[in-house]
N, C-alpha and C positions, 0 to 999 in steps of 0.2 A: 309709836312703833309697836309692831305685835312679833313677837320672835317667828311663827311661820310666814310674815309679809305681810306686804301693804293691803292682800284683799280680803276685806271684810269677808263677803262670802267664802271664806276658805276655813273662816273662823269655829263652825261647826263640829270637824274633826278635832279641835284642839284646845276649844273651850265653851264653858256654857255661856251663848252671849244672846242676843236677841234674838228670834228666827221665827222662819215659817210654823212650826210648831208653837209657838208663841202668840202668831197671828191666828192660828185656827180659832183661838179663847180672846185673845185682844185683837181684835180688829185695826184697829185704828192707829196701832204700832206700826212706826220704820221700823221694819227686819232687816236683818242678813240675806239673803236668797238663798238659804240653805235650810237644812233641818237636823237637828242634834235628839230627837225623840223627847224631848223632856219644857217641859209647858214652864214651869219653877224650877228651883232649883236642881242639882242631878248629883248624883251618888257620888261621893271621892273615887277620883280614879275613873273617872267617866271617858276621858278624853287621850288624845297623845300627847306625850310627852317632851318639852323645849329640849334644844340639845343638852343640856346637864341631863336628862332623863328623870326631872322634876313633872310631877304630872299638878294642871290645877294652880296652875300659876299665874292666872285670868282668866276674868267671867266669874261666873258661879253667884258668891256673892263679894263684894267689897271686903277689903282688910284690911284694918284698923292698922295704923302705925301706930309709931311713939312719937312722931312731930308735932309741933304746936302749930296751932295756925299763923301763916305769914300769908303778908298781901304779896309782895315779892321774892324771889330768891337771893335775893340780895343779901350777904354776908351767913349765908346758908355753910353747914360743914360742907369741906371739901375732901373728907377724908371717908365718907359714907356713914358718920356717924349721925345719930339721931338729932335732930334740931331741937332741943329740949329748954330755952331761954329764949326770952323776949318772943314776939308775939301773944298771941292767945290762948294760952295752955290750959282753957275749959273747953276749948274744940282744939279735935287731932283731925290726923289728916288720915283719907281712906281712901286707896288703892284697888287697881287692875280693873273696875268694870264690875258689873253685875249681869245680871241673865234681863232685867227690867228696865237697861238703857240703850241708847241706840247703839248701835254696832260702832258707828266709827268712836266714840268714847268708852269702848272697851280698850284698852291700849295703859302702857306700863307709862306713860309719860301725864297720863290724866290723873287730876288729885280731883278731891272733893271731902269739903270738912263739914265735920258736924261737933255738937255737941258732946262730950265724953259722956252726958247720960242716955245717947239715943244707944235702943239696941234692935231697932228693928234690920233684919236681912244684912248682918254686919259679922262678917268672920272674922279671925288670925291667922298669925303664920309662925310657928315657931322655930326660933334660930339659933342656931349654935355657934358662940363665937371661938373660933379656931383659934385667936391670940395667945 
């Protein structure tokens, strides 16, 4: 699920994901059929903002959680806190897409883990807990 909808091509205005600007330099990339001006990465605040009026809250690059890796969701919290027991807590889980994967896996429902020591094209997000 992408907060402006289901189509990829719309994903341009609203975050850095694959695109025709992308294909000018990599050919051989599945784009977006759109163009965001920016070949890598792009400037914070590049984009519109979801309705909270969060700008940069997919695409760009991946963002590291605090999860461990799990093969399934199963007995995962249900309160949104961090998964942080059992699994594999030398790899976390990394969020929202990047500017360097196909379009339709830019989306808030796709994970992808890596190793806690990789740091290549790997952001954060910091959060403030309101409790």
């Amino acid at each position: 699920m992408r907060f402006w909808g289901d189509d990829v091509n719309v994903g341009c205005s609203y975050a850095n994901v694959s695109d025709l600007t992308a294909k000018d330099v990599h050919s051989h990339w599945t784009t977006a059929e759109c163009r965001d001006g920016y070949v890598n990465t792009a400037p914070v605040g590049s984009y519109r903002p979801n309705a909270f009026g969060l700008h940069d809250t997919m695409g760009n690059v991946f963002e590291w959680t605090e999860d461990c890796k799990h093969a399934t969701y199963d007995g995962a919290p249900t309160d949104g806190s961090a998964w942080t027991v059992g699994g594999d807590c030398n790899a976390r889980v990394l969020r929202g897409g990047s500017w360097y994967v196909t379009p339709p896996t830019t989306r808030s429902a796709n994970r992808v883990t890596y190793s806690k020591k990789h740091r290549y094209d790997v952001g954060f997000r910091v959060a403030l807990d309101l409790q």
